[in-house]
N, C-alpha and C positions, 0 to 999 in steps of 0.2 A: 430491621433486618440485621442479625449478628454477621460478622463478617466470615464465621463456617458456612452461613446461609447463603454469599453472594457469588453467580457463578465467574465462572474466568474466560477473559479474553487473553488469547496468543498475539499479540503485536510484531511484527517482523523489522527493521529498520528501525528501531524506538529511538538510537540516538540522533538521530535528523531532525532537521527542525520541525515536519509534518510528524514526524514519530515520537516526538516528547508532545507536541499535541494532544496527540492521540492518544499518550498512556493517561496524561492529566485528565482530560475527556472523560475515558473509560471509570476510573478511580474515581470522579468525582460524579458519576453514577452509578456507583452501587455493583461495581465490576470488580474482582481481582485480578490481577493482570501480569503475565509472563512476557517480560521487556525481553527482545531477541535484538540483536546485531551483531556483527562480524567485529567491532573495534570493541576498544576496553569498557570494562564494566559503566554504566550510568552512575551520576550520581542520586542514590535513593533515600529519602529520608521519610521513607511509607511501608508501613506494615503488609499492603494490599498489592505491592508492588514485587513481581520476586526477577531477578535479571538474570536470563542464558547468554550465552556467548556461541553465536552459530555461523559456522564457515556455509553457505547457502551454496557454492558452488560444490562442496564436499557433499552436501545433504544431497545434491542429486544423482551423485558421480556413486557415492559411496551407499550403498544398502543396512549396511552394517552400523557406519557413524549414525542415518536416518534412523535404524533403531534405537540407538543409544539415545537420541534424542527423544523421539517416543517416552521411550522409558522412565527417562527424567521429566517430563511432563506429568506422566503420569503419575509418578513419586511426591510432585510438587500438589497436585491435585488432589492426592488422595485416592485416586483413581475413580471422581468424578469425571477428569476430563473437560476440555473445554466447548465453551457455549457459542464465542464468537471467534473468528481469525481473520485477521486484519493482514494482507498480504503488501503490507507498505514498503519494501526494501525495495529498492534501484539501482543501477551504476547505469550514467552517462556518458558512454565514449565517443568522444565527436571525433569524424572523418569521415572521407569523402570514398566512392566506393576504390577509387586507387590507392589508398593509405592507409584503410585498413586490415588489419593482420587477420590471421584463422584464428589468433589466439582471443584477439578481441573480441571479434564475431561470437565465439562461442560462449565466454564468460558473459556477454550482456544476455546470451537465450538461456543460460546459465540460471542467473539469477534474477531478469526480470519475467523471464516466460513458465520455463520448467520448475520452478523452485517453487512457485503459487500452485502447481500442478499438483506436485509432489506433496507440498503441505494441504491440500486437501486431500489427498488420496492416504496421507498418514495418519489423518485426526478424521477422517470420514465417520467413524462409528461411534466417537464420542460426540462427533456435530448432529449423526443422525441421534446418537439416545438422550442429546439437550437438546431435542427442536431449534439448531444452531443456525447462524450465518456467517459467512463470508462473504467479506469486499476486499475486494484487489483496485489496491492505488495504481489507478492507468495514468493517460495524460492524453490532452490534447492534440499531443503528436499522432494518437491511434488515428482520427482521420486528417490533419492537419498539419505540415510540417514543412522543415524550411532545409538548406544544404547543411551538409554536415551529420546530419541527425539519422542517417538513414539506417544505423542499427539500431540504437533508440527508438526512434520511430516506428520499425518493424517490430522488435519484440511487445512494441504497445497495442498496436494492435492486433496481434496476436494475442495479446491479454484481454485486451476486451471479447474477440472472437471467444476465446474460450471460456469467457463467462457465460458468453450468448449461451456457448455449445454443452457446457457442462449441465446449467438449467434443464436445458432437452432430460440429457445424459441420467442426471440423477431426481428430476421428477421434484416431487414433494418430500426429499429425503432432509435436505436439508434448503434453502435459499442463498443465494448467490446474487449479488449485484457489483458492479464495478461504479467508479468513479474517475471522471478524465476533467483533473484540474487544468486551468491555464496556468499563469506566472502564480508563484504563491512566494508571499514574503517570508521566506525565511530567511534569518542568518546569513546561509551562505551565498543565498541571492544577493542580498543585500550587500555584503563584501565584494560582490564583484562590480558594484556599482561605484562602490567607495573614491572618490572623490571626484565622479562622472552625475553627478545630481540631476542634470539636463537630460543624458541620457534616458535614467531614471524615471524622470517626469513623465520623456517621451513613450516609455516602457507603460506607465502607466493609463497616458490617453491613448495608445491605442485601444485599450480597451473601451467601448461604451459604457461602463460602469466609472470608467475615468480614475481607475485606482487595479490594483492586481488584490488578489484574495488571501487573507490571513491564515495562518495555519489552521487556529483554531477551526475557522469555517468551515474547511473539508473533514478534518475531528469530527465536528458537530455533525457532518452530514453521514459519516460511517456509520456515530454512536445512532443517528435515528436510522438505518438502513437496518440494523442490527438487532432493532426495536420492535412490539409489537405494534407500533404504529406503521410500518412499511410490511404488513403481512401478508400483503399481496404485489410486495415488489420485489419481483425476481428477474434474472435475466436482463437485469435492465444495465446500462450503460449512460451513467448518468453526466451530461455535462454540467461543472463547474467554471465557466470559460468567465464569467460577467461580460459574456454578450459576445466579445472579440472568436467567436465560433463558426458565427453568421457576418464578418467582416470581407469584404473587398476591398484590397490594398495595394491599387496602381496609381500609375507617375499624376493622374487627374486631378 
């Protein structure tokens, strides 16, 4: 397969530790891939790899910015258009419901709820005319979650509901599945561990798998979601927990 021949995946959040995953993933089957986030350029040293730079709260706010990004998709493709869209971008703002702001509330439904919405709803006909998929990076939080987390929390579930709901929605036009990791090691998980190793540990056996899950794994699980081997999995809402999903955790 010449690399004119290979179709393209949209990645959303690519500089995170799950979204550089993900574009490696992609790229290293037979994808070209349009790296998206909000911070400064990635660093690319891949022909197959091309990097936008997208304010996700403006994409929903703004009609006009959303077409221009269209557009330049389209420009980058050829006006093939993409095959797969990987709705991975998040912000976590922790607070409790007296602390936090209107402003916070609305930038977390912002960008992890409406922004998945919108980018299906903008690449809809290029997903329907490449028999395409979509996965949206949910989390554990959709049914599971602890204080603090309660905006977070809600716009995740909300993102899985709307995967359930879009399925209904648009039929066999295109396929939709989510994915609800538990802890995943990335980076910046990791930093917040930094010189708490115990912690860490204990982070870890909570889990029944007795370890939390690598970036690459939930990659791996889009790039097959996205596949004809998952051709009959739609609507679905996949956990990635390694077990701690099905946990009871009292003083016992």
């Amino acid at each position: 397969m010449t690399i004119k021949d290979k179709p393209w995946a949209l990645i959303t959040g690519a500089n995170g530790g799950i979204g550089k995953a993900l574009v490696a993933e992609f790229v290293e089957n037979d994808y070209r891939v349009i790296a998206t986030d909000i911070s400064h350029r990635m660093d690319i040293a891949n022909d197959q790899v091309v990097f936008l730079q997208i304010d996700l709260q403006k994409f929903v706010l703004d009609e006009m910015y959303a077409a221009d990004f269209l557009t330049q998709v389209t420009e980058i493709t050829n006006g093939d258009g993409i095959s797969a869209l990987i709705n991975n971008a998040a912000i976590q703002i922790l607070g409790d419901c007296q602390s936090l702001s209107r402003a916070q509330w609305q930038n977390s439904f912002d960008v992890n709820l409406s922004a998945p919405f919108f980018m299906v709803q903008t690449f809809l006909n290029d997903l329907s005319k490449n028999a395409g998929a979509v996965v949206n990076v949910s989390s554990i939080h959709a049914t599971q979650t602890k204080k603090s987390f309660v905006a977070y929390a809600t716009t995740k579930a909300g993102l899985s509901s709307l995967t359930r709901n879009l399925a209904i929605d648009l039929g066999n036009r295109i396929r939709i599945n989510a994915i609800e990791p538990a802890a995943v090691g990335t980076d910046m998980l990791k930093a917040g561990f930094d010189g708490k190793e115990e912690s860490f540990k204990t982070l870890e056996l909570f889990h029944p798998m007795a370890r939390i899950a690598s970036p690459q794994e939930v990659a791996e699980l889009a790039l097959f979601l996205c596949s004809d081997k998952a051709s009959f999995v739609h609507g679905a809402c996949i956990s990635a927990s390694g077990g701690i999903q099905g946990c009871l955790s009292d003083p016992s």
